[in-house]
C-alpha positions as CSV (number, residue, x, y, z in Angstrom):
1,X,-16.0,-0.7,-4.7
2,X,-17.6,2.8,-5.5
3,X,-14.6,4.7,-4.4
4,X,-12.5,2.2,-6.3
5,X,-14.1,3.0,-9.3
6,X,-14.6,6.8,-8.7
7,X,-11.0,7.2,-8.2
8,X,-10.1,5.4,-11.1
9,X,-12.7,7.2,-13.1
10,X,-10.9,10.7,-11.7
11,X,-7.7,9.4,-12.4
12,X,-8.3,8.4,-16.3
13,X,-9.8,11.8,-16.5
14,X,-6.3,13.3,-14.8
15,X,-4.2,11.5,-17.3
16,X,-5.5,12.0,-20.7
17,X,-5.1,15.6,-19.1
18,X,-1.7,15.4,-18.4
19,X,-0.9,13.4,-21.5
20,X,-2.1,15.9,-23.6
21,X,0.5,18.0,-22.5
22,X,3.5,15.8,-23.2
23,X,4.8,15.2,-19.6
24,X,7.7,13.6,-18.2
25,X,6.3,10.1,-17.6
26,X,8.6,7.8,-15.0
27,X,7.8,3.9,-14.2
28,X,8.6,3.2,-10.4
29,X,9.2,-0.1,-8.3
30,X,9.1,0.7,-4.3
31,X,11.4,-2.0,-2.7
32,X,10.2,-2.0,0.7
33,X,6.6,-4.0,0.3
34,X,8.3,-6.6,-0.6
35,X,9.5,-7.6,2.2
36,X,6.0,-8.2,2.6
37,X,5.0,-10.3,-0.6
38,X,3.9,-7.0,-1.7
39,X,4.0,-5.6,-5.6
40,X,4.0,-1.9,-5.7
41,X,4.1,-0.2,-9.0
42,X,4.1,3.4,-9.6
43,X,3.4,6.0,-12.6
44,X,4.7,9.8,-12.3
45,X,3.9,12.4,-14.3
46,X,5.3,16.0,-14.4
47,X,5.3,19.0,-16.1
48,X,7.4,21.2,-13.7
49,X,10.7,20.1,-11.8
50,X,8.9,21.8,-8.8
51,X,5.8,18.9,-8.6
52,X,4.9,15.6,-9.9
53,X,1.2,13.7,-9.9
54,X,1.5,10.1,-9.2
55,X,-0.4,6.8,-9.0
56,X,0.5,4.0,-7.4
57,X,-1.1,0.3,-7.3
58,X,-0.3,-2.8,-5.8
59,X,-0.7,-6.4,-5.0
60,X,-0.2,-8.3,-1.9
61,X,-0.2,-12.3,-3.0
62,X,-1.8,-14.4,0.0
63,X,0.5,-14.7,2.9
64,X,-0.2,-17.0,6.3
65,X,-1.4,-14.8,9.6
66,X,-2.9,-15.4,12.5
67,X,-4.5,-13.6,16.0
68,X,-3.1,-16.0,17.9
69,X,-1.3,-19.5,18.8
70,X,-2.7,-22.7,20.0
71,X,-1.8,-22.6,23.3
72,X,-5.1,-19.7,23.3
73,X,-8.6,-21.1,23.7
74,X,-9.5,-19.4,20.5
75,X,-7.5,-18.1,17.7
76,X,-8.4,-18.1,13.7
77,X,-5.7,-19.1,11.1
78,X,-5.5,-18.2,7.4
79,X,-4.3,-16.4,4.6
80,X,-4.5,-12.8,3.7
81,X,-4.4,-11.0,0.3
82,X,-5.2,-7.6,-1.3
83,X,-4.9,-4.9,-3.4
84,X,-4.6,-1.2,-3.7
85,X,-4.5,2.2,-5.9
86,X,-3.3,5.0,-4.5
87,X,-3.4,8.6,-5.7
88,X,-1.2,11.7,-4.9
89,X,0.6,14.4,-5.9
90,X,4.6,15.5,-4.2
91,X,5.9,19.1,-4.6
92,X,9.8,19.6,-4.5
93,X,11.5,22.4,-2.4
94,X,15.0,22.3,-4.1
95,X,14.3,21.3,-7.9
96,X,17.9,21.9,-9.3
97,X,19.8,20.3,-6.8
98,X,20.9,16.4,-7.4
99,X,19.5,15.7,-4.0
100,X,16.0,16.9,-4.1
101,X,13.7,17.2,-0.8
102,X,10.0,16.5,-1.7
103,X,6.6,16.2,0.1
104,X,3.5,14.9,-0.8
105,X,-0.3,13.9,-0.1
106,X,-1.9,10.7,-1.0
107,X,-5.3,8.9,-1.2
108,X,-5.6,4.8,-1.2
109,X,-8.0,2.8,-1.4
110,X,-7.7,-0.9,-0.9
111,X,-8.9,-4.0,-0.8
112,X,-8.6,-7.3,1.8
113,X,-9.6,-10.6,1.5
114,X,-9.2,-12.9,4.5
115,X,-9.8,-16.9,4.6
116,X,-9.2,-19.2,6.9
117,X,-10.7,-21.4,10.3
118,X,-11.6,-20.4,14.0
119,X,-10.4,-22.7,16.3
120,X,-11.8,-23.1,19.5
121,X,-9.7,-25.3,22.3
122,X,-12.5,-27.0,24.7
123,X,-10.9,-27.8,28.1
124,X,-12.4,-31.1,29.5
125,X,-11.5,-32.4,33.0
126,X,-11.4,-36.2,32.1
127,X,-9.6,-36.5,29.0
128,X,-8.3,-34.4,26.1
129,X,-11.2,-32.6,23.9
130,X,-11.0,-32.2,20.0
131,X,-10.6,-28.4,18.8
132,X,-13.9,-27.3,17.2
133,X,-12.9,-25.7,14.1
134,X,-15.1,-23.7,11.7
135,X,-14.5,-21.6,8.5
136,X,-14.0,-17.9,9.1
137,X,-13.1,-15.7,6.0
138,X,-14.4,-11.5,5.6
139,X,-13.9,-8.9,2.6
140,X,-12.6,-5.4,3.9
141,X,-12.8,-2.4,1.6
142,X,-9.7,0.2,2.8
143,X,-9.7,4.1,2.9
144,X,-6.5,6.0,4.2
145,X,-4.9,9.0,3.2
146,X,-1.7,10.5,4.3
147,X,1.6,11.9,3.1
148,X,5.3,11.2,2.2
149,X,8.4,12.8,2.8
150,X,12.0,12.4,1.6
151,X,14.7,13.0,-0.7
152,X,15.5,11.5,-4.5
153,X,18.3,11.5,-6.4
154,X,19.3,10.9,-9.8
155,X,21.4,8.2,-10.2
156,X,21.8,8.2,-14.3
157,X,20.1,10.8,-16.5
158,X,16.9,8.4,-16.6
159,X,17.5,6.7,-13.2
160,X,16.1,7.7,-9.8
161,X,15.6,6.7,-6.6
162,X,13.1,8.4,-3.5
163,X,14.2,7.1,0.2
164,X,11.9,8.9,2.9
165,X,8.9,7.9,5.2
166,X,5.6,7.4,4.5
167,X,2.7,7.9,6.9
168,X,-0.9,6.9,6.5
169,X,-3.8,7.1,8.4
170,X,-7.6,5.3,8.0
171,X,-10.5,7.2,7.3
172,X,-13.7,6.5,9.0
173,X,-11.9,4.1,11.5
174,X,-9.3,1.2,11.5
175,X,-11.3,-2.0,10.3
176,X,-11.9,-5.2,11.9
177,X,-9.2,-7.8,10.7
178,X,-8.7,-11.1,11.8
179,X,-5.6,-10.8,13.0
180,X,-4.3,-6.9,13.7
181,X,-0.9,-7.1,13.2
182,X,-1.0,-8.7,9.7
183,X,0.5,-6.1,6.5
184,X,-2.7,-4.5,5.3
185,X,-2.2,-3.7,1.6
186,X,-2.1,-0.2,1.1
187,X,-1.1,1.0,4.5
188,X,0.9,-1.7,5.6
189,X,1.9,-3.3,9.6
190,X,2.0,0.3,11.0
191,X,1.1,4.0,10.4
192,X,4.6,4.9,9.7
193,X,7.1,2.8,6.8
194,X,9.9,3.9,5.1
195,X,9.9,4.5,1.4
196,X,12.6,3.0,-1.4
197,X,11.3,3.7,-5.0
198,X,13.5,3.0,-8.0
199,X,12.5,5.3,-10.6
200,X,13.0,5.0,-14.3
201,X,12.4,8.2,-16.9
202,X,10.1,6.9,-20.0
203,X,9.6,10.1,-21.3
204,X,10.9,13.5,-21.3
205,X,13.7,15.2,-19.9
C-alpha cells in the first residue's frame, strides 16, 4: 500500500507538471488483457514527438484458478482478482515517420486478492474417505518493472495504435500464489506478452 500511494503521490505531482504545459493528452485501451478478463486503461502525455510519459491502470475482475485437479491429494480452488498502476515513460527513434519504433521503461505496482478452499483427498483402505476441505484465501502486494518495445502507427489524425512486446520482471522476488500459472494483474501468465493499445488523441496535435 505505501508504494501504491507514493507512486500515485509522484504521479499527481508529474501531471499537474505536464498539464501546465499544455501537452498532447491520448486515452488508450490495450486489447490483449482481455483475453484475460483484464481492463487496462492508459493516459499519455507528450510534449515532443521524440518521447511520451505514460500511466497505465487496470483491473482484473475475479476469474476461477487453481494449482491442481482432483485426481491430486491436495489442491486449493478459487477465484483471483486484482489491480494495478503502472508508470513509465517510451522515447521514439523515428518521430516523423507513419510507422514509428519506440522503447520504453515502466514501474507497476499491483495488487492480488486470492479466495478460495484447500482440499485435501484422504486415501483409506476400506472404503472411500470424504475430502477435508478448508478455506484458504491471501492478499499479495506486486512490484515489477520492465520495458516495452514496438512500433505505432497512426491510423486517423487522432487514431493510433502500438503492437510490440512487453517484458516485466518482479522486484524483490516472484510471490507466493496459490496457483502459479494464474494471470497476475500487472505482469500477467509470463514475463514476456505482446502489446495491442488503441490510442485516441484528446488533445493537441
Amino acid at each position: 500500500m505505501k508504494t501504491i500511494s507514493t507512486l500515485l503521490v509522484g504521479f499527481v505531482l508529474w501531471s499537474n507538471a505536464l498539464l501546465a504545459q499544455s501537452p498532447t493528452t491520448q486515452i488508450g485501451l490495450n486489447a490483449v488483457p482481455l483475453l484475460n478478463r483484464t481492463l487496462e486503461l492508459s493516459a499519455t502525455w507528450t510534449k515532443s514527438p521524440h518521447h511520451e510519459f505514460f500511466a497505465q491502470g487496470g483491473y482484473t475482475f475475479p476469474t476461477s484458478s487453481s494449482n491442481g485437479n482432483r485426481f491430486q491429494d491436495f489442491y486449493w480452488e478459487g477465484t483471483t482478482r486484482g489491480a494495478y498502476l503502472r508508470l513509465g515513460a517510451r522515447a521514439f527513434f523515428n518521430p516523423s515517420d507513419r510507422f514509428r519504433l519506440f522503447l520504453g521503461f515502466h514501474i507497476t505496482n499491483g495488487y492480488v486478492k486470492q479466495a478460495g478452499k484447500n482440499t485435501t483427498v484422504l486415501n483409506c483402505l476400506m472404503a472411500p474417505c470424504p475430502a477435508l476441505e478448508r478455506e484458504a484465501q491471501q492478499d499479495n502486494y506486486l512490484l515489477s518493472a520492465g520495458f516495452a518495445g514496438g512500433v505505432r502507427t497512426s491510423i486517423t489524425q487522432r487514431l493510433a495504435v502500438d503492437l510490440g512486446m512487453q517484458f516485466n520482471s518482479f522486484v524483490g522476488g516472484k510471490p507466493e500464489l496459490m496457483g502459479q500459472d494464474i494471470y497476475t494483474p500487472g505482469y500477467g501468465r509470463k514475463p514476456l506478452q505482446p502489446v495491442a493499445t488503441v490510442h485516441y488523441t484528446l488533445k493537441g496535435r
